[in-house]
C-alpha positions as CSV (number, residue, x, y, z in Angstrom):
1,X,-18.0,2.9,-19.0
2,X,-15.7,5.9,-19.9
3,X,-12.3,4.8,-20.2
4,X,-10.1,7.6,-18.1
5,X,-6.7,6.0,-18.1
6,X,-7.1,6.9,-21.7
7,X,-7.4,10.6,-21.8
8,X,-4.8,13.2,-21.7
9,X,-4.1,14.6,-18.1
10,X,-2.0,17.5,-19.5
11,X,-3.9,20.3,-17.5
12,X,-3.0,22.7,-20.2
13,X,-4.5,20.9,-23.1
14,X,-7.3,20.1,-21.0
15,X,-8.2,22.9,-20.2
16,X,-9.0,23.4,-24.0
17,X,-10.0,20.2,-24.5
18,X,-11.4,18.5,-22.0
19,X,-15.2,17.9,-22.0
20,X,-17.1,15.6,-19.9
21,X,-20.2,14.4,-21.8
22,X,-23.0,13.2,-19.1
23,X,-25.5,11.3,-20.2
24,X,-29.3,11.8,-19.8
25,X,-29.6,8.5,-18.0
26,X,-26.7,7.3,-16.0
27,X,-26.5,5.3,-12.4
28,X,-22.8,4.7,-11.2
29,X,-23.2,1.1,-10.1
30,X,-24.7,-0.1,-13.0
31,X,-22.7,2.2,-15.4
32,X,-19.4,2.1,-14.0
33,X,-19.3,-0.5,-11.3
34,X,-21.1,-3.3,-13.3
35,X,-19.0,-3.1,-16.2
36,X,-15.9,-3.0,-14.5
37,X,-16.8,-6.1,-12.7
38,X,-17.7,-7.8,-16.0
39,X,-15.1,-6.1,-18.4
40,X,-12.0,-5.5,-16.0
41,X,-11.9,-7.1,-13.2
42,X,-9.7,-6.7,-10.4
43,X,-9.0,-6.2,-6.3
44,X,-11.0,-2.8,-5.6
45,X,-10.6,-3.0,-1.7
46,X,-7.7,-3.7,0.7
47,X,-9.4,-4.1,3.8
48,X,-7.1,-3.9,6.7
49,X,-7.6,-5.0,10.4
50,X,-6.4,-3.1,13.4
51,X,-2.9,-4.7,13.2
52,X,-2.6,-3.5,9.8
53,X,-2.7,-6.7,8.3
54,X,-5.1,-7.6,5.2
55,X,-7.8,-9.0,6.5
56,X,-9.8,-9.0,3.2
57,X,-9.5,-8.3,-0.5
58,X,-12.1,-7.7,-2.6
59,X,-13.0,-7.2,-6.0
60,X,-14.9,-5.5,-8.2
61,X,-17.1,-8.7,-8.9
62,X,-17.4,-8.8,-5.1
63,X,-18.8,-5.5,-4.9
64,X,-21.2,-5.7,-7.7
65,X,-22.5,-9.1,-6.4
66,X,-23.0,-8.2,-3.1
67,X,-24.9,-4.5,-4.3
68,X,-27.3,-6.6,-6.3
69,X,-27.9,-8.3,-3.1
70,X,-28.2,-5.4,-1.1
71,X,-30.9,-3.6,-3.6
72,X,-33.2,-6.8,-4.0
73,X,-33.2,-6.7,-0.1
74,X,-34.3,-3.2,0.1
75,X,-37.0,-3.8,-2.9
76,X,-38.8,-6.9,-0.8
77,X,-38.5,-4.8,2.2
78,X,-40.5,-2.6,0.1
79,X,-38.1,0.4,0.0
80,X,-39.5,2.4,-3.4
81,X,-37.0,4.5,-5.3
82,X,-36.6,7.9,-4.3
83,X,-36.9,6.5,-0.4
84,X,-33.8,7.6,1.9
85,X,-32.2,5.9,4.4
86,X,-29.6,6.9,7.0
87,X,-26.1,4.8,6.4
88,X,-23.3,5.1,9.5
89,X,-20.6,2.6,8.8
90,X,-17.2,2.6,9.0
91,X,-13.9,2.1,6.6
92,X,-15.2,-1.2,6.1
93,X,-16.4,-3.0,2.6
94,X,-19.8,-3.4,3.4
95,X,-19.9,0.3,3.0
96,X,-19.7,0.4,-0.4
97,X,-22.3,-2.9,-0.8
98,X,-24.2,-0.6,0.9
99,X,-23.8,2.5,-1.0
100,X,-23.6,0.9,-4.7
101,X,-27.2,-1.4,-3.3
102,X,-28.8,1.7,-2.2
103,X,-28.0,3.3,-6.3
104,X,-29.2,0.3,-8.0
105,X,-32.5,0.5,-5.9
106,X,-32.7,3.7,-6.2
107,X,-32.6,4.7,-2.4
108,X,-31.0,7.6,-1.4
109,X,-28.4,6.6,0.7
110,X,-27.6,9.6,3.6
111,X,-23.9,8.3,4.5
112,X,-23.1,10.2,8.5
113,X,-20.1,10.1,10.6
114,X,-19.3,7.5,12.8
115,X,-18.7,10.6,15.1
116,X,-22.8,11.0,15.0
117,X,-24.8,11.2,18.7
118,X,-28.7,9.9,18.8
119,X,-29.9,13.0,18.7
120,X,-27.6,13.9,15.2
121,X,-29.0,10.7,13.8
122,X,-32.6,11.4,14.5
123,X,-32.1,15.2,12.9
124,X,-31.1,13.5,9.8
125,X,-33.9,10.8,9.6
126,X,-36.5,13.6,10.5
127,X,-35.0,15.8,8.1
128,X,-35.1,13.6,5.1
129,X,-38.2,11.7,6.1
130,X,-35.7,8.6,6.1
131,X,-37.6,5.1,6.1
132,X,-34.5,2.4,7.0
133,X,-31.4,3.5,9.5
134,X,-28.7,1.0,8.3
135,X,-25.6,1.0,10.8
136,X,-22.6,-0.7,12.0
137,X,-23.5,-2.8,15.4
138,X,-21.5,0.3,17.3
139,X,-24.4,2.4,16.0
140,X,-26.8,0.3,17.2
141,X,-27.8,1.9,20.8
142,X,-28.2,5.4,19.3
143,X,-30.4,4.4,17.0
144,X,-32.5,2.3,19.9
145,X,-32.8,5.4,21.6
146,X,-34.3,7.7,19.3
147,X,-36.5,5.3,17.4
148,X,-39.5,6.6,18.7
149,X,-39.2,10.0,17.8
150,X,-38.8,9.1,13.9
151,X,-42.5,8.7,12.7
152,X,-41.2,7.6,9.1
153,X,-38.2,5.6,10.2
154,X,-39.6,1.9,9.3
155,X,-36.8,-0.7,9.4
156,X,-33.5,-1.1,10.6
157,X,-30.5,-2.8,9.3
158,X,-27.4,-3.8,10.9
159,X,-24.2,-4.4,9.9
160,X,-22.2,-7.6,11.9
161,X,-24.5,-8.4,14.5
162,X,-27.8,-10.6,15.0
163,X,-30.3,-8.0,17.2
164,X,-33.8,-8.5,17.9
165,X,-35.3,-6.5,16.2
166,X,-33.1,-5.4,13.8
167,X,-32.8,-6.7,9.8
168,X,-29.0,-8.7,9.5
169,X,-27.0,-7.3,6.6
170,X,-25.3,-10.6,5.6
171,X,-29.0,-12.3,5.9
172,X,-30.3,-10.0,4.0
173,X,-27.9,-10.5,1.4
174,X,-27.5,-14.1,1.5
175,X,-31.0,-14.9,0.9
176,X,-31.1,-12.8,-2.8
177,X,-30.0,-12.9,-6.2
178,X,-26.7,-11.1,-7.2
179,X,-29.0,-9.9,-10.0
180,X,-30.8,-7.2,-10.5
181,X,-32.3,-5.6,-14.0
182,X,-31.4,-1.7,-14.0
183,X,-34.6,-1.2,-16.2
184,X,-37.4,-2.8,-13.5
185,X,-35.8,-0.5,-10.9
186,X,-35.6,2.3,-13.2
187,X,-35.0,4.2,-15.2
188,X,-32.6,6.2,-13.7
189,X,-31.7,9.5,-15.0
190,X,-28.5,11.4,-14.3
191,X,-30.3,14.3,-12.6
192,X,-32.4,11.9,-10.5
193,X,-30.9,12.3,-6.2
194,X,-28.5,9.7,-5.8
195,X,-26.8,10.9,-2.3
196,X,-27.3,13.4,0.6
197,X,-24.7,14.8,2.7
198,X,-25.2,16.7,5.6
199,X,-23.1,19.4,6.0
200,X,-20.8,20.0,9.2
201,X,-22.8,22.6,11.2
202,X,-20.0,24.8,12.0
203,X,-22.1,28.0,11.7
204,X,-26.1,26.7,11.9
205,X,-27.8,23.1,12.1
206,X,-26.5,21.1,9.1
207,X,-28.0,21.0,6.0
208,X,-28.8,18.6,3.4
209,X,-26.8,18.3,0.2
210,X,-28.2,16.4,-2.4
211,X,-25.9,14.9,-5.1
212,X,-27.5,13.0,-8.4
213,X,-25.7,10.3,-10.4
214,X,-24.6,12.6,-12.5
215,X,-22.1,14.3,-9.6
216,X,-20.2,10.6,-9.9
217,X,-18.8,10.6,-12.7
218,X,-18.3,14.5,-12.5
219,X,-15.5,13.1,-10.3
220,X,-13.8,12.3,-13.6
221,X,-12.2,15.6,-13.4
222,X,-11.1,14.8,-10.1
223,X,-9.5,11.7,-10.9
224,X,-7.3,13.2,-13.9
225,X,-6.5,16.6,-13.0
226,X,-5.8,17.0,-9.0
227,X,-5.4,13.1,-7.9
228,X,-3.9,11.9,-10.8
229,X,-5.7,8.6,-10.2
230,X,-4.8,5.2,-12.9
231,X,-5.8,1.8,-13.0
232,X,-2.5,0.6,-11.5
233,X,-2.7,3.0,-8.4
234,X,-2.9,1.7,-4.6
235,X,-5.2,4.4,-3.1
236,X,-5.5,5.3,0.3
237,X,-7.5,8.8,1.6
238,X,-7.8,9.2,5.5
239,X,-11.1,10.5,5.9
240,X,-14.6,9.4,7.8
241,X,-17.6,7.8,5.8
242,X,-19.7,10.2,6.6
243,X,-18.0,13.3,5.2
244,X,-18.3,14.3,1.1
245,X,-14.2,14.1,1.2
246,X,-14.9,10.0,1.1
247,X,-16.6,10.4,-1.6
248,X,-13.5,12.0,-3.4
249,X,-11.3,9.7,-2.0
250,X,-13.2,6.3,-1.2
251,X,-15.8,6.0,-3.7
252,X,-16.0,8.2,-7.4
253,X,-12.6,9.2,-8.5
254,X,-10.8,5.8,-7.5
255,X,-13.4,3.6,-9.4
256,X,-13.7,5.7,-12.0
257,X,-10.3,4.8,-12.9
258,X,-10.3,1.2,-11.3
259,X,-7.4,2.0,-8.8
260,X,-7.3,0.0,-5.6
261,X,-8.6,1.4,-2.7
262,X,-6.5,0.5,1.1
263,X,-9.3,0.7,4.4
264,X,-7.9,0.9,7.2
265,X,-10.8,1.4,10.4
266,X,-8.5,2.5,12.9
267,X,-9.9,3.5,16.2
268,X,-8.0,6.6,17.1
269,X,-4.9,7.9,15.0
270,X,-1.3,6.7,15.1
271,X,0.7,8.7,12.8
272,X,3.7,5.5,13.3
273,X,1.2,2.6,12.1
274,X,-0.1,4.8,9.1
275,X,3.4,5.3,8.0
276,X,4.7,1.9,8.7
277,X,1.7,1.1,6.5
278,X,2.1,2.9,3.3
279,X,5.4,0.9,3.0
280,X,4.0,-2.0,3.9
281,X,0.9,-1.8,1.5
282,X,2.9,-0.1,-1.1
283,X,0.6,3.0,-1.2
284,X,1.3,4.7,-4.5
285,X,-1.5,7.4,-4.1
286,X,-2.3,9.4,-0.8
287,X,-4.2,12.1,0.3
288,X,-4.7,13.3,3.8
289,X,-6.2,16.3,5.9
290,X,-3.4,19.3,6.5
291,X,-3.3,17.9,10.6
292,X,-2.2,14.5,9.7
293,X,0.9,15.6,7.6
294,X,1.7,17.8,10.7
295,X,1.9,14.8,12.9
296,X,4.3,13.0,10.1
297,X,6.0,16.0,10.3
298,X,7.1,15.7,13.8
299,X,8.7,12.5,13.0
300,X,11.8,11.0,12.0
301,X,10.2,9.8,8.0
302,X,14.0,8.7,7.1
303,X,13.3,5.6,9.1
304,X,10.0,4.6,6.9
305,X,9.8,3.0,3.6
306,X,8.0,5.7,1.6
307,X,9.2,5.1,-1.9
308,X,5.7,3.8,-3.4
309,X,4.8,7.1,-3.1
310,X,3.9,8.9,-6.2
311,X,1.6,11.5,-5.6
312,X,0.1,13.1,-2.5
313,X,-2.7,14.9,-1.7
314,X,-3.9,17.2,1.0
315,X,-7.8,18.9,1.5
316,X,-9.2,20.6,4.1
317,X,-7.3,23.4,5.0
318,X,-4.1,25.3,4.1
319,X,-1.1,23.5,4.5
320,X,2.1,25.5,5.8
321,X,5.1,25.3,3.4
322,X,7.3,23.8,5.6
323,X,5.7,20.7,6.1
324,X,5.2,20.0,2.1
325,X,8.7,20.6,2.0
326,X,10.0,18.0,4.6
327,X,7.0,15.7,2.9
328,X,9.1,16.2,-0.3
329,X,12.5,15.9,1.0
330,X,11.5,12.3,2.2
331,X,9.1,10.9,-0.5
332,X,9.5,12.9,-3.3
333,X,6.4,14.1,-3.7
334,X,5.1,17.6,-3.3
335,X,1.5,17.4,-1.1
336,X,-1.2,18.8,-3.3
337,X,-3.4,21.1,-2.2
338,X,-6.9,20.8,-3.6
339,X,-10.4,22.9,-2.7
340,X,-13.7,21.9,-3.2
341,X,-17.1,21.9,-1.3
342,X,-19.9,19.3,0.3
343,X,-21.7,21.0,-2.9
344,X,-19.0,20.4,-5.7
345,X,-16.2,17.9,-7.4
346,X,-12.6,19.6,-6.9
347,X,-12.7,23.1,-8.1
348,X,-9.0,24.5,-7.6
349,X,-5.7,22.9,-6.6
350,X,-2.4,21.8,-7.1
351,X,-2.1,20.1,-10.8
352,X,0.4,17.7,-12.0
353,X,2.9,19.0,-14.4
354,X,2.3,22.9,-13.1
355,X,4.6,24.6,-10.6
356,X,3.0,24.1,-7.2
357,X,1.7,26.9,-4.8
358,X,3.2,26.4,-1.5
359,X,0.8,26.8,1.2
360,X,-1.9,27.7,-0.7
């Protein structure tokens, strides 16, 4: 596992130096997950409920026990590697069993929003050929409906809810070994599909973008030079599951570095609980879409407790000055703006330690 709390984050000297060696054969959960779970241990999610009170933390160890459950599921089911399957969950931790069971197996997990219709659903599973849907019990109706009209769709897994019909998630799990040897499944090279994201659709149907193992610990330039993520950090990136920005925020950079990540699976947004929570969860690191610091904006932020706040981040769309300026006045921290696409890592942004670009 490549130690990044080690490496220099000047952006200046990394720009000469930095160099990111991927290796021919590489799979983030057995690479980077795994040996974090044996070697440094420690809470990885802060699940919230909708009160914002923890409901759950869970560890690294948690996660790598309950992915080695969740791939020798989808091996006696008789999902092969290279298979894809459709994944619509929430900001829950069952998501990343989910996602990290899906590597070790080497299914290609297709994560969608939970925004998704039936009829978006069954584009993606006849787009990719999918052969297992694997939702949260919301989900389940949408899927009912279009069953029929996915020829390769073959099984279906649920997530918190016995259905006829439908594979249980937690009975799954329960009835395998945490154990799993990386060599059976694979091997696994860096270049081999790992993910697919769909892209938004804002100008023709959505398209598939397929990301390989490699692209996760590409994020390692994400970590360092725009999020300035460390071990010590308390994480939290508003964002949907299904979009590639969770996999900035949620998933690669954090665990990369072995930060802690907050969930919160709010239904709607309250821009007063999300504040309230920051101080409450001592947030350290945030990052959040250009709207939602809009919304802060309008409010009073002398009368939250902010000062955990280290760095902030903002994607998704230009952020005015004025905003980042009353952000700063009350935290301290100047909102970083950061670029990339469904396609890439973070290409341009904000860095720590250079003058920021207001608005840019």
């Amino acid at each position: 596992m490549i130690d990044l709390n080690s490496l220099d984050r000047d952006y200046t000297n990394a720009t000469r130096d930095f160099q990111l060696e991927i290796p021919e054969y590489f799979n983030f959960a057995f690479d980077v997950l795994d040996v974090r779970a044996a070697t440094a241990d420690k809470t990885a999610l802060i699940a919230l409920d909708a009160n914002g009170d923890v409901a759950r933390t869970v560890r690294y160890s948690d996660i790598s026990d309950a992915s080695g459950r969740f791939a020798n599921a989808l091996r006696r089911l008789g999902m092969q590697k290279g298979d894809a399957a459709c994944v619509v969950l929430g900001r829950c931790p069952e998501w990343y069993s989910v996602l990290f069971g899906c590597m070790k197996a080497g299914i290609i997990s297709m994560p969608g929003t939970n925004l998704l219709t039936a009829r978006d659903i069954a584009y993606r599973i006849n787009q990719a050929g999918a052969r297992m849907a694997i939702v949260a019990a919301e989900h389940l109706e949408k899927v009912e409906k279009i069953r029929a009209e996915c020829p390769s769709l073959e099984h279906l897994v649920v997530i918190g809810k016995e259905q006829p019909g439908w594979i249980s998630f937690q009975s799954a799990c329960d009835a395998e070994s945490p154990v799993i040897d990386a060599a059976v499944v694979g091997p696994f090279r860096s270049d081999d599909t790992m993910m697919v994201y769909f892209t938004s659709g804002t100008t023709a149907l959505p398209k598939m973008v397929p990301r390989d193992f490699g692209y996760g610990l590409a994020h390692a330039a994400t970590a360092l030079f725009w999020m300035d993520l460390k071990e010590c950090d308390v994480h939290w990136t508003l964002t949907d599951t299904g979009w590639a920005k969770a996999a900035w925020g949620m998933l690669f950079p954090p665990m990369l570095v072995g930060a802690s990540i907050v969930l919160f699976d709010s239904k709607g947004f309250d821009a007063d609980k999300h504040l309230d929570l920051i101080g409450r969860q001592e947030v350290t690191t945030f990052c959040a879409p250009p709207t939602i610091y809009r919304l802060f904006a309008q409010l009073d932020l002398a009368q939250y407790d902010l000062v955990s706040l280290r760095r902030c981040l903002g994607a998704g769309e230009p952020l005015n000055p004025e905003v980042i300026r009353y952000w700063q006045k009350h935290t301290g921290c100047v909102i970083a703006d950061g670029y990339g696409q469904t396609e890439t890592i973070n290409i341009v942004g904000n860095f720590p330690g250079l003058p920021p670009k207001f608005g840019s």
